[in-house]
C-alpha positions in Angstrom: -10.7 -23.0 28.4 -9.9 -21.8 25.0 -6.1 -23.2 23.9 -4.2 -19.7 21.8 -4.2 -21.6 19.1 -7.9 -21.0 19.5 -8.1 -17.5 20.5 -5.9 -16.9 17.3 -8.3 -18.3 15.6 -11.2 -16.7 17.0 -9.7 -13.3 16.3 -8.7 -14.2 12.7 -12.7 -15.3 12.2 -13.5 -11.8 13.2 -12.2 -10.5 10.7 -13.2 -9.8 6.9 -11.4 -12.3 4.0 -8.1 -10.8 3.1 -6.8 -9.5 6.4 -3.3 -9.4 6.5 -1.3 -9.6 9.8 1.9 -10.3 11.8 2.4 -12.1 15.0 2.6 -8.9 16.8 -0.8 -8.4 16.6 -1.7 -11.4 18.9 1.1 -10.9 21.4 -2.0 -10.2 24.2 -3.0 -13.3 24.0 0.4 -15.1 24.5 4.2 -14.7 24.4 5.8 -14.6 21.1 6.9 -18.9 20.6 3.6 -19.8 21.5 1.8 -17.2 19.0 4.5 -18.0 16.1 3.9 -21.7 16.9 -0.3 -21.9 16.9 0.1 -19.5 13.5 1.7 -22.4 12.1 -0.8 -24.7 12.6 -3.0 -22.6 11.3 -0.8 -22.6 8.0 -0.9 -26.5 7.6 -4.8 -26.7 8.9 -4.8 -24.0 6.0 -6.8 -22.0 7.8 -4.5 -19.0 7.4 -1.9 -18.4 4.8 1.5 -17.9 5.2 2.8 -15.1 2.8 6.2 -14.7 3.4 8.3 -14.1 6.7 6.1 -12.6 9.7 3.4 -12.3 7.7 0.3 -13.9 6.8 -3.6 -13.4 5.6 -7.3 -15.0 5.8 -7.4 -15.1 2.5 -10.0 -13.8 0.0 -11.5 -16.9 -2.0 -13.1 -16.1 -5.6 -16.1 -18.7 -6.6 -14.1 -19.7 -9.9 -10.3 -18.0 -9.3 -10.1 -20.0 -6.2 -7.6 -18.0 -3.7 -6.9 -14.6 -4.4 -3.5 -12.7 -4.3 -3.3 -9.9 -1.7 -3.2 -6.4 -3.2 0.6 -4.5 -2.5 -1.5 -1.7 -0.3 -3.1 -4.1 2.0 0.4 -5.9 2.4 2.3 -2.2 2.7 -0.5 -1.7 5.8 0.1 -4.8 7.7 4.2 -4.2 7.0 3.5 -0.6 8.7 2.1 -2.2 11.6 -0.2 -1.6 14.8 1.0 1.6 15.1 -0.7 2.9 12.0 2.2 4.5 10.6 1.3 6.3 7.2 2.3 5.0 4.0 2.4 6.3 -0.3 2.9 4.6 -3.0 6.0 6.1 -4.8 8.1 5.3 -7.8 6.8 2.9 -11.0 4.0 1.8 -8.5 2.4 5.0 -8.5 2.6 5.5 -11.7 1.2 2.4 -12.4 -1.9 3.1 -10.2 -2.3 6.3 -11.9 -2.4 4.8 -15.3 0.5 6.5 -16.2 2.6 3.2 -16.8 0.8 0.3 -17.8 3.7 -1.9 -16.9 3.4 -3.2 -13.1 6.7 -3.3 -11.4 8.0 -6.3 -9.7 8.8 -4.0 -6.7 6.2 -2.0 -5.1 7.8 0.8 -3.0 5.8 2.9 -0.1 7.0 6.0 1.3 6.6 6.0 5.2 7.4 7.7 8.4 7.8 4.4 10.0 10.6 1.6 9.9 12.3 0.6 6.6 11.4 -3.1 5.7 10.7 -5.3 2.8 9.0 -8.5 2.2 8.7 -11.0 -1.0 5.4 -12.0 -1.5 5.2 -14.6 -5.0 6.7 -12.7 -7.7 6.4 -9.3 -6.3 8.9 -7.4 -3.4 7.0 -4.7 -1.2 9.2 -2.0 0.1 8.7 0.6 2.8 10.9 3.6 2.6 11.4 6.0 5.1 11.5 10.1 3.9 11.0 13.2 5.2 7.9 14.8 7.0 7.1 16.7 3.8 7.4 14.0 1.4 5.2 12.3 3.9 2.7 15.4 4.3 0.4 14.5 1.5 0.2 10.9 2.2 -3.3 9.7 1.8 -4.2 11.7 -0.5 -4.7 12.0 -3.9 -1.7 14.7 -4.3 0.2 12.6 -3.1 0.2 10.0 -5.1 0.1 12.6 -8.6 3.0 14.2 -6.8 4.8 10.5 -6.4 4.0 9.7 -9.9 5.2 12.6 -11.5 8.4 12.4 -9.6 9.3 9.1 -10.6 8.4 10.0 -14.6 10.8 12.9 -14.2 10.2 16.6 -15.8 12.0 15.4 -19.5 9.4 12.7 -19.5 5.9 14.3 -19.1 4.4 15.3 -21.9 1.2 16.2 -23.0 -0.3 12.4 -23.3 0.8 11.6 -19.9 -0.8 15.4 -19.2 -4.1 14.1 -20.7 -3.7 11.0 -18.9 -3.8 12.3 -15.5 -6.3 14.8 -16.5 -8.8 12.2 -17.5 -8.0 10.2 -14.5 -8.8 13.2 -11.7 -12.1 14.3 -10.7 -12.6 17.9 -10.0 -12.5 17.1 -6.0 -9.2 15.5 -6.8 -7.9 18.7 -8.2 -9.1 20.6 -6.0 -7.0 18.6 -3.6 -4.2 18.7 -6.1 -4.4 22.9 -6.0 -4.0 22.8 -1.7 -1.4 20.7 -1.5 0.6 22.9 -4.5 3.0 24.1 -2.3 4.4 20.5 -1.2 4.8 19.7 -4.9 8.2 20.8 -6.8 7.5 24.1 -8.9 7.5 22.0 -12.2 5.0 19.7 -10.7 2.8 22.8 -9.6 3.3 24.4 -12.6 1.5 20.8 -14.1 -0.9 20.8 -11.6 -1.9 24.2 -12.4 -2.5 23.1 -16.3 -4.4 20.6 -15.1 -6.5 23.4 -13.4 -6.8 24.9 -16.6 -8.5 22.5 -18.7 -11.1 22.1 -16.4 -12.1 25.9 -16.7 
């Protein structure tokens, strides 16, 4: 009869290199002290790593980097939970992923429509934020993420590099995405996204 420290680790096997998880995610299979107790013996066996509070991964290993750092999305997705509770980059992060900003901020913040939480994780803090159904609508997207972006630059602070930036970072899918989700955007932003539109005529 398999111990839970076994069935844990059955279920962390079946799954792909860099999952990230909580405890909450093995509560079937025991009560919570039992769970939180065979995780930790994972952690010393170093089967599992522990990445900050309530949270761990199976690691990804690289055949000369050695273990690899979990990516602020995949972290932002196990902080959201079980429930599957949507989540968008927002602020200097977005930027950042757009290109926009090539400094990478030591704070990641996500948008949700879930619980507000935050973890450290090495140098960098992950953050979910919870906002409105509308800030939330395009989540998933890539308007969404332009629209985040933008927002955190500020109107004063888009010019036309950061125009050419974006416009040589989005396919024409992506702005044709962009152009249906205009109407969640603020009018300055729409009135970007449409020049955007523009240069691809």
């Amino acid at each position: 009869m398999q111990s839970i420290e076994d069935k844990v680790l059955s279920r962390v096997y079946g799954k792909k290199r860099g999952w990230i998880f909580t405890p909450a995610i093995f509560l079937d299979l025991g009560n919570d002290a039992s769970i939180r107790k065979a995780l930790e013996s994972l952690c010393d066996r170093q089967l599992i790593r522990r990445l900050g509070r309530g949270l761990y991964d199976y690691p990804k290993v690289h055949p000369k980097l050695e273990i690899l750092s979990p990516t602020p999305e995949a972290i932002a997705h196990a902080l959201a939970g079980k429930d599957r509770l949507r989540i968008l980059p927002s602020g200097a992060y977005a930027a950042n992923l757009l290109g926009l900003s090539l400094q990478v901020p030591a704070r990641a913040i996500f948008l949700t429509d879930g619980a507000c939480r935050s973890i450290k994780v090495g140098n960098q803090t992950i953050i979910l934020k919870r906002t409105t159904p509308k800030n939330m609508a395009a989540a998933g997207r890539v308007s969404g993420l332009v629209i985040q972006a933008l927002r955190h630059l500020g109107q004063d602070h888009v010019d036309e590099q950061v125009v050419q930036k974006l416009n040589s970072r989005l396919s024409d899918d992506d702005l044709r995405i962009l152009m249906s989700d205009i109407n969640l955007a603020p009018a300055w932003i729409g009135n970007i996204i449409r020049r955007l539109t523009k240069n691809r005529d």
